[in-house]
Each structure stands twice: as C-alpha cells, then as structure tokens.
N, C-alpha and C positions, 0 to 999 in steps of 0.2 A: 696746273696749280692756279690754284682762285687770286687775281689781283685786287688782295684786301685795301689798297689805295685807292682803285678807283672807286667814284661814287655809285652808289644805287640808280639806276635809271629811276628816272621824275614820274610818279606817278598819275595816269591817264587824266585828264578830268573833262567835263560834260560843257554846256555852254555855257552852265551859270556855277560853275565852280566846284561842283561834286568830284568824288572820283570814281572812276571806270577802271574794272577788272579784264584789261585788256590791252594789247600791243598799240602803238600810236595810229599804226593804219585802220586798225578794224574801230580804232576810236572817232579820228578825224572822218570814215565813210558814215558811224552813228551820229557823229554831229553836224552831217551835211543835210541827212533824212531829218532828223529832228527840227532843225531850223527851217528844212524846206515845210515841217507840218507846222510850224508854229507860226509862218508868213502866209501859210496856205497855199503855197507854190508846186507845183506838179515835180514830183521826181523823186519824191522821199523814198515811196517802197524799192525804187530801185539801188537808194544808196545805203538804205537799209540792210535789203537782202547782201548787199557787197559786204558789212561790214562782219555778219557771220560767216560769210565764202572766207575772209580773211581772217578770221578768227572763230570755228565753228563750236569754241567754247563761252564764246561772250553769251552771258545769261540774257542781258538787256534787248542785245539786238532781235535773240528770239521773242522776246514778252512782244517786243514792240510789232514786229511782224503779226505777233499772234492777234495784236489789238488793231493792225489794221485789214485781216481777216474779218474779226467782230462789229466794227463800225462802218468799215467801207466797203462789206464783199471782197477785200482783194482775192487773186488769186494765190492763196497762200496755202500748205498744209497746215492747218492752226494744231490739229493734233500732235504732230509733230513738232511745232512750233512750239506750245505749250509744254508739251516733256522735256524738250532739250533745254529750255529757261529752267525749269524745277530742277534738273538734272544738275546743273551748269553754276544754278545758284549761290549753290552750297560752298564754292571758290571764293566767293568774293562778298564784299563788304557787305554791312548789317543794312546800310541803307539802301544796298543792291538786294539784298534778299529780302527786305521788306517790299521794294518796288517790284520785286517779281510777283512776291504773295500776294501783293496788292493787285495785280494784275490779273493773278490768275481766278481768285476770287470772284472779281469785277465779272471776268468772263462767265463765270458759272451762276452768273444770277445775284452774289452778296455784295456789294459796291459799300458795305460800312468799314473794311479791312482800307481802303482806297483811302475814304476820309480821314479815319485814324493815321494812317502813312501821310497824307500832307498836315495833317498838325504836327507833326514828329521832321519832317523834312518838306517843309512849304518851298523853299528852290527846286523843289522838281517838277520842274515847267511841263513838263509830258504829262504826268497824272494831272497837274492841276488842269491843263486844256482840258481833259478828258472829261474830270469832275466837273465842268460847265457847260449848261449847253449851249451853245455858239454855231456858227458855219462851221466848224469844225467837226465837231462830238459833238454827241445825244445828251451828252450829261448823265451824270448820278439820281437828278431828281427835277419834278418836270414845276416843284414851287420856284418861284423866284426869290422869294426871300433867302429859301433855303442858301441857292446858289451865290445872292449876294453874300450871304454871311461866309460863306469859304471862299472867295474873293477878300473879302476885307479882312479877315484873319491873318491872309497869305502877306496882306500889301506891307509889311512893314519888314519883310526879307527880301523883299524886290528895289523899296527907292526909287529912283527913276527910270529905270531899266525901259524900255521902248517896245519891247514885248507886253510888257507888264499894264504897262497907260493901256494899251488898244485892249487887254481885258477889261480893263476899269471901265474906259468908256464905252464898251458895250454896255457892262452895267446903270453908267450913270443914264444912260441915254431911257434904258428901260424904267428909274427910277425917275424919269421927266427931266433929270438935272440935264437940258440940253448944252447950256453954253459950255459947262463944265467938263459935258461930254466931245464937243468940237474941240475944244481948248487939249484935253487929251490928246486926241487924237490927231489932230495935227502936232503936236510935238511930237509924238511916235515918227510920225510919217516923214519929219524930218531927218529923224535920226534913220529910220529906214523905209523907205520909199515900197516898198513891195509888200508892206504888212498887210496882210489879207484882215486882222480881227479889228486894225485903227481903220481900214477903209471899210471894213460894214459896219463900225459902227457911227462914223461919220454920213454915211450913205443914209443911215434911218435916221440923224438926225435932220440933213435934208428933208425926210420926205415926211417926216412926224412934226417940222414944224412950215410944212408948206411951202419950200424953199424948190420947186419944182426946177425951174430952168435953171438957176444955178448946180442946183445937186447934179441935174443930167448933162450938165458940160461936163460939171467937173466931173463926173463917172464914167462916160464917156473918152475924155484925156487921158484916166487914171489904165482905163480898159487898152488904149492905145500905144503905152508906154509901157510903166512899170508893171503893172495887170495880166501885161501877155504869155504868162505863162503859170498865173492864177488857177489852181483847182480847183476851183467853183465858180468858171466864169460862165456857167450857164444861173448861178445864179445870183450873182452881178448884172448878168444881162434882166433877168427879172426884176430887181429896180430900177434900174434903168427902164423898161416898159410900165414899172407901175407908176412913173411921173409922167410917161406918156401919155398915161388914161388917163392920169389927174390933170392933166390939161388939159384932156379931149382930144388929143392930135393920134386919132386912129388911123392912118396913113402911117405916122412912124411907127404906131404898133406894130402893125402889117409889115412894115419894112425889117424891123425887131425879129420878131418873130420868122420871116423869111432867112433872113442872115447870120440867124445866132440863135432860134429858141426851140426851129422846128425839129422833130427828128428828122433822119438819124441822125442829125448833129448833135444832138442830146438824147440820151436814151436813160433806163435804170430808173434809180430813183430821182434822180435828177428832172426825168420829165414826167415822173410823177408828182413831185413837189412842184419845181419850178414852170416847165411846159403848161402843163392840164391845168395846173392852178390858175396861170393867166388866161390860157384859152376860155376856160369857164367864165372872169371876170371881164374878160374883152368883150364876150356874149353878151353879159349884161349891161354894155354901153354901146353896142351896135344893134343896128335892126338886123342882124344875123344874114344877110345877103353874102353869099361868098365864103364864111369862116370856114376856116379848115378842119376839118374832122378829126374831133376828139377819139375817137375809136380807132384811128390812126396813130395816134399818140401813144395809146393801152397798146400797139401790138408790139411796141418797143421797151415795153415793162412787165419783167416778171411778172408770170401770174401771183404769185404767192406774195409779190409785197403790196398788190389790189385784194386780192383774196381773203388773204391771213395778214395784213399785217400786223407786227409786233407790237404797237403802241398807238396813245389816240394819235399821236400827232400824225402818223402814216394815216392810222383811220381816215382821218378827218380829209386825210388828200385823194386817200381811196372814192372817199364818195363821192366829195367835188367831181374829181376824176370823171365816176361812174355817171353821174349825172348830168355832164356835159356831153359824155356820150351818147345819154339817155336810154340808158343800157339798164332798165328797171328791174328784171329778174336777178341781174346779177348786184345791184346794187341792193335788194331785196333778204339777199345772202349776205350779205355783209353785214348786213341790219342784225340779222339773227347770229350771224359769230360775236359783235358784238356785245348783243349780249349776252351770251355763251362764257365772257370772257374772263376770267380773274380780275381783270383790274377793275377798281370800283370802276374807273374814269371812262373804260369803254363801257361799262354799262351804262350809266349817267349820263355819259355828255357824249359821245361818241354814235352808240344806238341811239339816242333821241334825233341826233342831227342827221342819220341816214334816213331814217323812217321821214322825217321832215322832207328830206329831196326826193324822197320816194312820192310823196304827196304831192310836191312840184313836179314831176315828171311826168305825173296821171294827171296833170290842169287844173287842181286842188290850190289854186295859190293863195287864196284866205286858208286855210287850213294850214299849210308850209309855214306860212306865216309865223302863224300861232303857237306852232311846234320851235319855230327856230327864235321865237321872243319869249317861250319858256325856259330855252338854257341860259339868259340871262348872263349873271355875272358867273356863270359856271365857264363859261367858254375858255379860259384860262385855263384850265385843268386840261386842254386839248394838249399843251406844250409848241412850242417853236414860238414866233413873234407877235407884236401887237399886230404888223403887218400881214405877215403870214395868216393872222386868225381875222383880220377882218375880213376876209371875203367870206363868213357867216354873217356877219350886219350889212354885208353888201348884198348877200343872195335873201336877204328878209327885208331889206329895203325894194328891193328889186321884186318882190313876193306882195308889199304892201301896194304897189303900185301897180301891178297888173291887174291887183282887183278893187281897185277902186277906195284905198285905205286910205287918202291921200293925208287925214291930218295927223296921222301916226308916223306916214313917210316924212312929214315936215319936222315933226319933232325929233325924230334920229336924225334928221340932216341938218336942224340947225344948232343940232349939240356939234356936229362931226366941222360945221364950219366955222363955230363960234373958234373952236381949236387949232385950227389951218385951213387955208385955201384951196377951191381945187374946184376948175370948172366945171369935171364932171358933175362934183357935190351940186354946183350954183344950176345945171343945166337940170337933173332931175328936178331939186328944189323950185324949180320955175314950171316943171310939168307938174311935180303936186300941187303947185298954185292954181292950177287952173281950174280945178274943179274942189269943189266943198269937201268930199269926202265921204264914207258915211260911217 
C-alpha cells in the first residue's frame, strides 16, 4: 500500500539549480563531470560515464558523453550515445528535452537549435561553455562579437556565480577591457581556486599587456598547486613558454618544452596546437642550432587533423605545423584541400596563409611576406586567440627580415611594442635598425 503521508522525493537538480530526470546518484556523478568540465579539470568523462552506469535512462548523461565524443575525441560510442539521449528524453523535462535537441542538432552540423535553447534557459552552463569558444569548446561561431553577445545575454541569470566572471573575463580580456578582466578573474579564483576559464583568462591578460615575469610566476604557482590536474595543462604550459620568448629566455624555453611540451607527453591535438605552434615560434627567435624536430611532433598527431582538418583554426596549426617541419609537399596538400573547402574562411584566409608558408619553405621570403601582409585584418576569421593568431605576424615579421624589408619589419614592431613590452619585440626591433631597408 502507497504511504500517501509520506513526501515525494526532492527532485534532482544540476549545479545551478535546474532539474534532473534522474535518481540522486546518477545525478550527484553528472554534477561531478560537469563541474570538473567547467574548471577544466581532468576526470569529467569518467564521472560522466558513471552517471549513466547508474542510471542508463538519464537522457543528459548520454548528450553530454555524446558531446564529449564531438569536441574532444573521447573515446565514446557517440552513436549510441546519441540514441539513448533521443531515446531517454522523452522522460523528462521540457528543458531536458530541449538540451538534448539542442545537442543533438549541434552535433549534426545546426548549432542555431543550441542558441535558441540558452535564450529559453541561459543557466545551463554546459551549452553555454560549448556555445563559446574558450580552452574548452570550439564554439558555435568563430565571430567574436557574435560569442560576446551570448555571453552577455546569459550574464543577468548568473550574478556573481564564480563560473560565470571566468567566462566574462575571457570576454572582457578579448575586448581589450584588461583591468576589468583581471578584476573578474581574480574574484572567480577566489571563490574557486581550480577555475581553468578565470586562469586563462587572467594568463592572456598577463601576456596581452606585457606583464611577462609576473604572469609566469603566477602561472607557474597556479600549474603547481591548484592546476595539477588541469585538462589542458599542455596548454597552460604554452603560455607560460610564450612569456619565455617574450623575454627571450630560450634556455627556459628549452627547459619548457623538455618537461612539459615535448611529445609523448603531449600528443593529439594538443601538440598540434600547443607543441608545433611554439616549436615553430621558438625557430623564429633562435638561430635554429639544436631545435627539436617538428616532424617528430607530426608523428604524434593524427593524420587527418594535419590533413583534413575541420576548421581554419586547425588549418592554420596544420600549416604552422607543416612548415616547421618543412614538409612542403604535404603542406602543399593542404593548400589545395583548403581551398577545396566549404567554408568561405578556409578559402580566404586559411589557403592564402598555407600557400604563403609554402613560399617560405622554398627561400621565397619576400614573397611569404607579401602573401602573409595580404590577409591583413582577415586573420581573425582563422578563430582561437589574439595569441594563438599572432604567430602569422610573427612568421611575416620573421619573412620581412630575412630579406632585407627592414622598414616594414620596424613598423609592425613598433605597433606590437607601442602596445606591450617584450624583449624578443625590442631584440628584432634593433636588428631592423641596422640596416635601411629597402
């Protein structure tokens, strides 16, 4: 017989106050993966996967699985992951079945179902990471206005929430507002020390306003403590080495890179992005004695995300990549899938900048030059950071100077220093002085 006296069990809810169509266990394992993806701390897929072992009809736990199949390669059956969310949905609430549509959409290519769902329910911290691109997620869209405007939409369901600032201030930091950005982000970091999105976005304001040896103690401290179990600490360690080179201490590069950057310690895309990128930019502040071999780096990354990758911003690492290895045929192919490719952006800016390295590869460096000072204010449309994209004004600076461009090389360098300090800037700057130019 039913004891109609006693209460209803309390219905599930998420971190930020939603509810969950699910038993307290398989809830409390989804809110342990969610929080660990929203600090950025390694362990989520595993407390994930538990949360469907313990409830194999929780619709959320599959989407989320399925979405970290999609973003991070896990090793997930997304297929399966994807039916049983669809399956599953139909259980449970309107803003569960929206977040799964929203999801499953996203995956198949439509990402406007996504946005529509956080104007209807902006507390759902999970899409909205996703809908950004950050150290996290790719993002819905590679404008940055775009992405600021669904950040600020969202900010007035959040308030001061400590998750919430460390998305802001990545924003603010992008939109130059730096103090306002630190100012964030150190209040996140209080309230929780292990925020992977208030620590990079504090990180780039370090290095965006030349705050070199401070930024790398404190990144360094941050890598030592709370950081040590940060999922993207290969690329933590990459700014951390880009204030190395911005002070010219190639010794700590070398050291960097030996203890934290080389493979196999970093493999995937990881040292497609993070690895090859710096190894490329370290080249161009060493006279190349001793560097380690980029072709070395490519054996640790799919073919297919050099290959084929999915978007400019891969592209763009692709060729770096390729061109540190100076692996010209293959970087050659890329040129041409590029522009083979649907998106305006790998035709436009993506194939121009391969073809460009290709010309540096063959000893053409006035030429490269010229190819990489034609994508102009296009380079933005590559997606990822100011950081991240400037190593195209670093390889065309690097391009004006090997052949003798020197009053071209001084005008990009005394924009880049007028803006922040950095002895590599002050050390080329003082080799373009030496000669006229022509």
């Amino acid at each position: 017989m039913i004891d109609l006296l006693r209460p209803a069990p309390a219905p599930q809810r998420d971190l930020f106050g939603l509810p969950l169509t699910t038993g307290a266990a398989a809830a409390a394992a989804y809110n342990d993966g969610v929080r660990l993806l929203l600090t950025v701390q390694r362990g989520a897929l595993r407390a994930l996967a538990r949360s469907i072992a313990l409830d194999p009809t929780f619709a959320l736990g599959h989407a989320a699985l399925a979405l970290l199949a999609h973003e991070y390669g896990a090793p997930v059956d997304r297929t399966a992951r994807e039916a049983s969310a669809r399956r599953h949905a139909a259980r449970s609430t309107e803003r569960e079945r929206s977040h799964v549509h929203a999801v499953l959409q996203h995956l198949g290519g439509d990402s406007s179902c996504l946005a529509a769902h956080l104007r209807e329910h902006p507390r759902d911290a999970l899409l909205l990471s996703v809908a950004v691109p950050t150290i996290a997620f790719a993002g819905i869209t590679t404008v940055p206005q775009e992405a600021w405007h669904i950040v600020e939409r969202c900010r007035p369901a959040y308030g001061p929430d400590w998750w919430f600032a460390g998305l802001l201030a990545f924003v603010r930091q992008e939109q130059g507002r730096f103090d306002e950005a630190y100012d964030l982000a150190c209040r996140s970091l209080v309230a929780e020390p292990a925020a992977g999105h208030s620590v990079h976005a504090r990180t780039h304001v370090h290095y965006e306003t030349g705050d070199h040896d401070a930024g790398l103690r404190w990144l360094d401290g941050w890598l030592a403590t709370a950081g040590q179990h940060a999922e993207s600490t290969a690329h933590f360690s990459w700014h951390a080495a880009l204030h190395e080179l911005s002070v010219d201490d190639l010794d700590a590069v070398r050291r960097r890179w030996d203890t934290q950057l080389a493979p196999p310690r970093v493999s995937g895309c990881r040292a497609l992005v993070d690895s090859a990128s710096l190894l490329w930019r370290w080249s161009l502040s060493d006279d190349g004695a001793g560097l380690p071999d980029a072709a070395d780096v490519l054996e640790h990354v799919p073919a297919e995300q050099v290959d084929e990758p999915h978007s400019p911003f891969m592209a763009m690492h692709a060729a770096v990549a390729l061109c540190a290895a100076a692996d010209v045929e293959r970087l050659r192919r890329l040129h041409r899938r590029c522009l083979r490719a649907p998106d305006p952006a790998m035709r436009e800016v993506a194939a121009p900048l391969a073809a460009s390295l290709v010309l540096l590869c063959r000893g053409q460096a006035g030429a490269a030059a010229d190819g990489l000072g034609r994508l102009g204010g296009a380079v933005w449309r590559l997606g990822g950071s100011d950081a991240q994209r400037e190593v195209v004004e670093d390889s065309r600076i690097a391009c004006l100077l090997a052949c003798g461009r020197h009053h071209e090389a001084r005008g990009l360098l005394d924009a880049r220093l007028d803006r922040r300090g950095s002895a590599r800037d002050s050390r080329w700057r003082a080799q373009a002085e030496g000669a006229p130019g022509c």
